[in-house]
N, C-alpha and C positions, 0 to 999 in steps of 0.2 A: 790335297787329295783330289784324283782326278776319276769320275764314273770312267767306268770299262777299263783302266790300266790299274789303280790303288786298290779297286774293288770293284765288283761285278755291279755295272749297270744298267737300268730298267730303260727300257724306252716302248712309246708306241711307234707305229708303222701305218701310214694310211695311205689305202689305196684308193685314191677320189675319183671319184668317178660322176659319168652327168647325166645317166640311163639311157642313154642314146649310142651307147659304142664308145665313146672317147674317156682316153685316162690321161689326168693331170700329173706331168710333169714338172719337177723344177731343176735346173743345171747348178751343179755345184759351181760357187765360184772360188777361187784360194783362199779365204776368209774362211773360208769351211774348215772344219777337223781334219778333215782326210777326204780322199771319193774327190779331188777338184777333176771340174772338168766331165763328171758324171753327171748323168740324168737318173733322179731319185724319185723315188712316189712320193717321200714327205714323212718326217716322221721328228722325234723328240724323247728327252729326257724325262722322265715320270720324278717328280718332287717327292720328297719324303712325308707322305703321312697325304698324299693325293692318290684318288681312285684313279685309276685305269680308265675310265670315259670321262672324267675331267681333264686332265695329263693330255685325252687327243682334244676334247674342244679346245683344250688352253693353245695349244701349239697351233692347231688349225688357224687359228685366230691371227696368231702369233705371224705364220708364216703365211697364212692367204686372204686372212680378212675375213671368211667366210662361215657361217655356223654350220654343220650338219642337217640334214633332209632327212636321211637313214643311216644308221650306224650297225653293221651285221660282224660282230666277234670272230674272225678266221680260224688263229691259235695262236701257238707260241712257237719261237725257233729260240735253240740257245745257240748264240753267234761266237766261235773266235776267231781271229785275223791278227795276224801276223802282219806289224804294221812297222814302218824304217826306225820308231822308235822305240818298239817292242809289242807283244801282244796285246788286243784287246779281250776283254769278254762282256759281252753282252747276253742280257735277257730279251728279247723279242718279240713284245704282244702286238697281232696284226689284225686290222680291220678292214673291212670295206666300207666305204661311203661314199654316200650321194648327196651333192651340193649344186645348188643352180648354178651354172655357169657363170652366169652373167654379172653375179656377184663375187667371183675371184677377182681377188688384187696380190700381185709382187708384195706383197707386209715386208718383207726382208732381201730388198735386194741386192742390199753388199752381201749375202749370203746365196742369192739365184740369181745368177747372171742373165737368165735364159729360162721361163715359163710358159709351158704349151699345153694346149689339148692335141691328144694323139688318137687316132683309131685303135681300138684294142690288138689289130692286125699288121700295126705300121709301127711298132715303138722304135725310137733311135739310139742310135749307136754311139759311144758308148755308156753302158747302163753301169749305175751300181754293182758292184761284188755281189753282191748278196740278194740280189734282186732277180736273176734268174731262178735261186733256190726257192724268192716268195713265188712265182711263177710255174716253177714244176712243185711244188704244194699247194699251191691254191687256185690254179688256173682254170681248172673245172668250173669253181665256183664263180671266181672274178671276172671271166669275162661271160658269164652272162647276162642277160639285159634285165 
């Protein structure tokens, strides 16, 4: 059984940030599920019978080493996509947070080829699918300081 193709998968979505204007990136690399070669905010599968702010520190950890500073609840999106081996569906809980920079680390990088701070005003090309949509939903919010 496989989250988001056998049945609807939960995941979180974090968008890290360092309160200074820059948002962490990580590039997919083919290791990934899908999205290679994209620049993603970071995000993970929610465990069965795990809360939703555990599910992001786990992953946080998981993929950058780093614990939370602030954690601010965005919403939800429910995601499908249409993928070369058939549709996905996903559930979408998004966050904001704030992490000292100094303390990110690559935690996975057969999985990010490629990890940067960008300026809120400068992100690169090309992004996630579904990563403009967190952007015209939450951009209001997210790129304030």
């Amino acid at each position: 059984m496989i989250k988001g193709k056998d049945f609807i998968g939960v995941g979180v979505i974090y968008f890290t940030h360092d309160g200074n204007g820059n948002v962490l990136l990580n590039k997919r690399s083919n290791q990934c599920r899908d999205e290679h070669g994209r620049w993603d905010p970071g995000g993970g599968g929610v465990k069965f019978g795990e809360r939703l702010e555990d599910a992001l520190k786990r992953e946080m950890m998981e993929e950058y080493c780093v614990e939370p500073l602030n954690i601010e609840y965005l919403g939800f999106r429910e995601v499908h996509r249409d993928e070369k081996d058939g549709p996905t569906h996903w559930m979408g809980f998004d966050f904001r947070v704030l992490v000292d920079p100094t303390k990110v680390v690559n935690n996975e990088p057969h999985k990010h080829e490629d990890m940067r701070w960008f300026p809120f005003d400068s992100l690169p090309d090309p992004l996630h699918s579904q990563f403009p949509e967190f952007i015209d939903l939450y951009g209001d919010i997210i790129f304030k300081r």
